[in-house]
N, C-alpha and C positions, 0 to 999 in steps of 0.2 A: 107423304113421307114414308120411307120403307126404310128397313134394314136386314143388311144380307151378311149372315153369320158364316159364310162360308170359309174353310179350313183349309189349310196344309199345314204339315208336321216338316221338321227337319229332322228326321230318327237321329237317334242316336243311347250309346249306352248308356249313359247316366247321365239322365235330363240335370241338368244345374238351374237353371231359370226357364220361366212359361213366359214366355211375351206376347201379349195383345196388341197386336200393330192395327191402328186407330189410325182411319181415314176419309173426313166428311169427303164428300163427292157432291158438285153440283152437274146436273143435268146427265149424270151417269158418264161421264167423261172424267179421263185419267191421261196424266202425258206418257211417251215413249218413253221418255227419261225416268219415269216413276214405275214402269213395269221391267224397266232392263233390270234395274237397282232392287226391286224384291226377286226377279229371279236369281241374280247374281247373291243374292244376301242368301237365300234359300241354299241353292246350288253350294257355296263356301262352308255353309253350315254342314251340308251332307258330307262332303268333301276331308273334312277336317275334322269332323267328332266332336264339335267343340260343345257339346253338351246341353243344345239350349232348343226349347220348342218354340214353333209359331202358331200363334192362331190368328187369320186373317180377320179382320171388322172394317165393315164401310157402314157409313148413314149417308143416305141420299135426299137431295132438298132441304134438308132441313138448316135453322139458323146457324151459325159460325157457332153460337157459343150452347148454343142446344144441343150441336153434337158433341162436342167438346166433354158436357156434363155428361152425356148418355152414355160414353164411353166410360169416365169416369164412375159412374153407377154401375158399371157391369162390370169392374174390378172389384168393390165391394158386394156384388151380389156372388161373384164366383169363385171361392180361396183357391185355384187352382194357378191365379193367375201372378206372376210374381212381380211382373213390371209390365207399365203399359206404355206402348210406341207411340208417338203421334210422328205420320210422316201425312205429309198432305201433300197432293195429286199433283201437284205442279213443282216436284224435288228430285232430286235426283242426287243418289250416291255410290260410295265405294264400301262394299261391306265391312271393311275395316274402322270406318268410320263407328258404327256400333255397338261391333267388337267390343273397342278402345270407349267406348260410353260403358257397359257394361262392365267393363277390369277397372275404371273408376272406382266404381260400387259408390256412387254418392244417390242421394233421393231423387236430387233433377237436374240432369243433365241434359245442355240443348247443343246450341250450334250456332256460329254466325253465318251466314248466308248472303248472299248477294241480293237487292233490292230487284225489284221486276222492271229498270228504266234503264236508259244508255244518257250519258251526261258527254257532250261529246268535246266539250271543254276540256273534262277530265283526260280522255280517250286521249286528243291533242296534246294536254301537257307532258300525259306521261310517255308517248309515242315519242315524243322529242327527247327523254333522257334514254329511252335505252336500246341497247345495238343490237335484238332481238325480239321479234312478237313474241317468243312464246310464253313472255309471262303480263304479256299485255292487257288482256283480258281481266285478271284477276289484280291487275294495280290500281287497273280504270275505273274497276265495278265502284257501286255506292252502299257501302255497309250501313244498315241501319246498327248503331253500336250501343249497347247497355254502359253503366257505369260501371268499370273495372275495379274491384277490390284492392286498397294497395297496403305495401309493406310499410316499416317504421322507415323505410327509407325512398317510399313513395312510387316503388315496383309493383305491376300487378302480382296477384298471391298467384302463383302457377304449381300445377302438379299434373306430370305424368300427360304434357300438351295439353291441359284443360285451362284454363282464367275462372277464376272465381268473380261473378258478375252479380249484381244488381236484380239481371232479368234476364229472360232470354226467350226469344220468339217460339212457339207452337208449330213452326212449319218441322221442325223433327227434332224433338223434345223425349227423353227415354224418364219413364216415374216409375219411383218402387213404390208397391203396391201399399207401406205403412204409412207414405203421405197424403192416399187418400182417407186413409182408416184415421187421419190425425184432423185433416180436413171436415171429416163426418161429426166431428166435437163440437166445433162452431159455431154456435147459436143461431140460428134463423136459415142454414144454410141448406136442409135439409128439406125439401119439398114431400108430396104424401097423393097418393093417386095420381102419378104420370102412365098416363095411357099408352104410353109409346114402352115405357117397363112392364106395364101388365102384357101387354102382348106380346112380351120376348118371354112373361112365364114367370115374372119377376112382382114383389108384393105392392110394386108400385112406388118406392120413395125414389128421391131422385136428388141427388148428393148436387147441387148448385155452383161449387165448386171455382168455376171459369164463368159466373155471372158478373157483369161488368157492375166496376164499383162508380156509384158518383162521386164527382167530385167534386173540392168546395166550388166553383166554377159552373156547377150545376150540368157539367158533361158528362159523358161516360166514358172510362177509359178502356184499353179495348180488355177481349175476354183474356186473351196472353198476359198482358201487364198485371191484368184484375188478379189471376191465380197468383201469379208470381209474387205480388205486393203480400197476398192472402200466407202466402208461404213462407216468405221471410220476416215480414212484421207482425203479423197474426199469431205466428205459428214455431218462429224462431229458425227458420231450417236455410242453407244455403243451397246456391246457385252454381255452376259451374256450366262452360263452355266450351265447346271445340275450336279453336284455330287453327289447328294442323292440316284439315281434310277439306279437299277440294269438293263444293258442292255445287249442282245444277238448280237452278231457279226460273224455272220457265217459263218466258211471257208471251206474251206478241208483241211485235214491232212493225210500223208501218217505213218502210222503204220508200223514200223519196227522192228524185234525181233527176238532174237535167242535163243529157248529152251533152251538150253546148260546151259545158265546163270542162268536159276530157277533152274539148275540141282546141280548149281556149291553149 
């Protein structure tokens, strides 16, 4: 397990927020759609002054929810940092997407995303209501969905294109830096000689965070659910989501087909 603290800045005049864009990596691979989407974030940010720094962070091999904390830990070891990114290797987006997280200004704000499967059921039904592909794709996809917050009149709570949710998945999730300092309160949550912080320079605790909670069913739910549960019942703090912004979810798909059938 290694971690590569490697940097770029978006200059600009009056830095307004420092973001740690937090990215486990298995086997040292990242998709196409996950480096167009930080150059193009990077690039917009030069571009526009919009006043905000990057510093880049991967962990490599290590467990889903081990990097999750270690990132987590290195906002509390650094007050430099004002919010931390989680975009994970297989995502892809629009800078604006961000942006529009940031001008929120809420503690955690995530995203809905497309699931990593093609349901070809779906594909089918909705191909048959409408008189163009181009929004074919994103009718078909399979949202994995939180529960929606609603009004006295049974409407999701919305602001400024966000949904106030329940939860919301860690594939690109933006945290301001006082949920983890609220986080570090917790009783039991806080671990003490992590090897992997002494060697970033750090006094070795390690803020647990995104450790999966059991439940009465004696499972684990996952590290995403764990923090989120930790954050709004624990901790009292809401949730909020993106549905305005188009995002990439990158899988593999295996292709299967037999001539015979264009033939028939």
């Amino acid at each position: 397990m290694s971690a590569d603290a490697s940097m770029f800045k978006a200059e600009a005049m009056t830095p307004r927020s420092h973001i740690l864009i937090a990215t486990p990596v298995l086997n040292e691979a990242v998709t196409l759609a996950y480096a167009k989407s930080l150059f193009r974030l990077q690039n917009h940010l030069r571009r526009t002054d919009a006043g905000v720094d990057l510093t880049m962070g991967t962990l490599v091999s290590a467990g889903i929810d081990t990097a999750r904390n270690y990132f987590a830990t290195h906002m509390l070891e650094n007050a430099s940092f004002s919010h931390l990114l989680f975009i994970d290797a297989d995502h892809g987006f629009r800078p604006e997407l961000i942006l529009d997280m940031l001008d929120l200004d809420e503690p955690v704000v995530g995203a809905i995303y497309p699931a990593r499967d093609l349901q070809f059921d779906a594909v089918w039904r909705v191909a048959r209501s409408l008189d163009a592909p181009c929004r074919l794709q994103s009718l078909a996809s399979r949202y994995v969905l939180p529960r929606f917050q609603t009004d006295e009149g049974g409407r999701p709570v919305t602001k400024k294109g966000f949904v106030r949710a329940s939860a919301a998945g860690t594939g690109i999730m933006l945290i301001q830096r006082h949920v983890f300092e609220r986080m570090a309160a917790i009783p039991d949550l806080m671990g003490v000689g992590a090897e992997i912080m002494i060697a970033d320079g750090y006094s070795g605790r390690f803020l647990q965070c995104f450790r999966p909670i059991i439940q009465d069913n004696n499972l684990p739910l996952g590290e995403d659910l764990s923090f989120c549960r930790r954050w709004t019942e624990t901790c009292g703090g809401e949730i909020w989501v993106a549905v305005d912004h188009e995002i990439e979810h990158v899988g593999a798909f295996a292709f299967a087909g037999r001539y015979r059938d264009r033939m028939s």
